[in-house]
C-alpha positions in Angstrom: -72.9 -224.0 -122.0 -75.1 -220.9 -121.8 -78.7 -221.0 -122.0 -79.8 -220.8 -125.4 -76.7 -223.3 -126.1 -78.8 -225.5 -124.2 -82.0 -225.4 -125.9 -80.6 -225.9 -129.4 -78.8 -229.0 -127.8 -81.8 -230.4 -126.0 -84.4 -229.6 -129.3 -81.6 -230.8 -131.5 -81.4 -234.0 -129.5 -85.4 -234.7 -128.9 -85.7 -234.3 -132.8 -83.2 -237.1 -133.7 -85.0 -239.3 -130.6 -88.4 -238.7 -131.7 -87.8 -239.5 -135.5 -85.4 -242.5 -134.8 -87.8 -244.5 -132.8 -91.1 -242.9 -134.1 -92.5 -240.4 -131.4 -94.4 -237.4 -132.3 -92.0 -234.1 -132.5 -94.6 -231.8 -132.0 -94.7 -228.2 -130.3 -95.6 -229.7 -126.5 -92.8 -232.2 -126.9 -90.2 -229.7 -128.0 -91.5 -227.5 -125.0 -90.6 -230.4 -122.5 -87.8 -230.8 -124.2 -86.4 -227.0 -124.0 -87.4 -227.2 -120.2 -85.6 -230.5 -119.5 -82.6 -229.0 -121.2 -82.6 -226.4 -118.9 -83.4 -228.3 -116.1 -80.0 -228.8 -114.1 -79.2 -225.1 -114.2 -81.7 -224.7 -111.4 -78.9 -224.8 -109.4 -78.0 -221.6 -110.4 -80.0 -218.6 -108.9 -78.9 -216.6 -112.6 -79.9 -219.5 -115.1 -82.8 -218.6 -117.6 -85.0 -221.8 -115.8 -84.8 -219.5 -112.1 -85.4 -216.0 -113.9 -88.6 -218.2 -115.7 -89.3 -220.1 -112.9 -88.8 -218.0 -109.2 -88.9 -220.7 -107.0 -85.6 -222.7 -108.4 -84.0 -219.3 -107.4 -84.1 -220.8 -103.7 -82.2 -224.1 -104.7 -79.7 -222.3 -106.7 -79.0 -220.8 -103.6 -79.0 -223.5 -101.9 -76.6 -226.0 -103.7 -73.5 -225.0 -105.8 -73.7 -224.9 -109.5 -72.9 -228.0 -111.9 -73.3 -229.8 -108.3 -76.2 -232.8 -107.9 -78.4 -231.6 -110.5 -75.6 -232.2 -113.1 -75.0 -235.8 -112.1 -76.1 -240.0 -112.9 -78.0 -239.4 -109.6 -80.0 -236.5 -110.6 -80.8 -238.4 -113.7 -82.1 -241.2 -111.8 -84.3 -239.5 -109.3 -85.1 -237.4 -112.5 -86.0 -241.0 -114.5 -87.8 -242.0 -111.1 -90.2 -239.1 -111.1 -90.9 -238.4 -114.8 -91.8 -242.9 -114.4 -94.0 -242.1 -111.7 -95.8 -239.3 -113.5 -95.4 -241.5 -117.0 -97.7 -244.2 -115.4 -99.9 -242.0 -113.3 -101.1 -239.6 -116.2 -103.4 -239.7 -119.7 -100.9 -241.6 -122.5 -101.1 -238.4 -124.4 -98.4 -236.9 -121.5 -96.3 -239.7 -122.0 -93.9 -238.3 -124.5 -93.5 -234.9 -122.9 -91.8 -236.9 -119.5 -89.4 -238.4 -122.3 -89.0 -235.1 -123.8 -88.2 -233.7 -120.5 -85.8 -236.7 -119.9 -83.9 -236.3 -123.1 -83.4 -232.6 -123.1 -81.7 -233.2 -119.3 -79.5 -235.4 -120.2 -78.9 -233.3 -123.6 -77.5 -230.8 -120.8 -75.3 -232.9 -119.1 -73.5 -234.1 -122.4 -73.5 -230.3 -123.0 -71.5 -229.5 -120.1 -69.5 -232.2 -120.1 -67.9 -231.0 -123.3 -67.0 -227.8 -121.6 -63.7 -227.3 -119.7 -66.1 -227.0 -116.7 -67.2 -230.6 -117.1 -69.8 -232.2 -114.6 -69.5 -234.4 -111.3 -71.3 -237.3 -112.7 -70.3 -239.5 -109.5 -71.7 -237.0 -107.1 -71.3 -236.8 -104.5 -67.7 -237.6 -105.8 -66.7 -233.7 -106.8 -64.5 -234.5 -109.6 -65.8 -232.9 -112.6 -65.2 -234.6 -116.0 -65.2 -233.4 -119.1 -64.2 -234.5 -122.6 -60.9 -234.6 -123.7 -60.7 -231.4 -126.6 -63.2 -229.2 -123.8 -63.5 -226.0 -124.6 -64.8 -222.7 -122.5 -68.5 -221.7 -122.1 -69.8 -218.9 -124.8 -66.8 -219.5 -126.6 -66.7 -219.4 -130.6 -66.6 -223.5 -130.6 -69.6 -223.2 -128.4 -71.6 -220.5 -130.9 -69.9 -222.8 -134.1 -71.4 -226.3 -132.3 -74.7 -224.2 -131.7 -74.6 -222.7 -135.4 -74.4 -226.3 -137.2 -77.1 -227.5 -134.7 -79.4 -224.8 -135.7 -78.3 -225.1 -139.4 -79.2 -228.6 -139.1 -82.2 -228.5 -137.7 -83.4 -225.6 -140.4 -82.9 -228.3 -143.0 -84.5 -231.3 -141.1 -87.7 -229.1 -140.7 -87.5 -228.0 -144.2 -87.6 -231.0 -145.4 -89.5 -233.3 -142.9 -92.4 -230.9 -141.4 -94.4 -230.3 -144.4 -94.7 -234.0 -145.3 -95.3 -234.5 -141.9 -98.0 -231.4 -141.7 -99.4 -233.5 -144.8 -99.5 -236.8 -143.1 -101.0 -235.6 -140.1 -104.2 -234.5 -141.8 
């Protein structure tokens, strides 16, 4: 999936966490959230995270694209290292390691639904990918990414004032 495609995933899915187990879905989670769902690409040196963020230019060039960084064991170091920093820092940072967590693996089930699929058993190479794929910045991709957005216009039209109102 493209960029963007990626954000509306990774917001879409840290809203429906958050609200199904009672976390906070407020603008520093959906930040995390929006840099965990772009968070695999840094393996490629043209990916919105390494134009944002220089450094991950270097490991894009380092490692191929939809390589290690779009695999289980990516999300475990990943699930390692956001634990670490999850017991090590102030409660109020808690959520954004989830958030970060969620929108990553928000971009692996992203790319898994594209022909391209992902090598979930790196360093097995075989990419997988679900069974009615379809290509990356296609028309399903902008229709998946249109109904997502559309969806998430009505959750907040409905659920953020009441929870604006509750919150003071």
């Amino acid at each position: 999936m493209m960029g963007y495609s990626h954000i509306v995933v990774g917001v879409t899915s840290w809203t429906v966490v958050g609200h199904l187990f009672s976390i906070p879905v407020d603008l520093p989670t959906l930040s995390m959230a929006v840099i965990g769902s772009l968070l695999p690409d840094i393996d490629h040196p043209k990916s919105m995270i390494s134009r944002h963020f220089r450094p991950f230019k270097l490991v894009g060039r380092l490692i191929p694209h939809r390589g290690p960084t779009h695999s289980l064991l990516f999300m475990l170091v990943l699930t390692i290292g956001l634990a670490m920093a999850y017991q090590r820092y102030d409660p109020y940072y808690q959520n954004w390691w989830l958030a970060i967590w969620v929108g990553s693996l928000s971009h692996l089930v992203a790319d898994w639904m594209t022909r391209g699929g992902v090598p979930l058993f790196w360093p097995k190479k075989t990419r997988i990918s679900m069974r009615f794929a379809f290509l990356t910045g296609s028309w399903q991709e902008r229709l998946i990414v249109a109904c997502l957005m559309a969806g998430l216009c009505l959750f907040y039209l409905d659920v953020v004032p009441q929870h604006l109102l509750n919150s003071f």
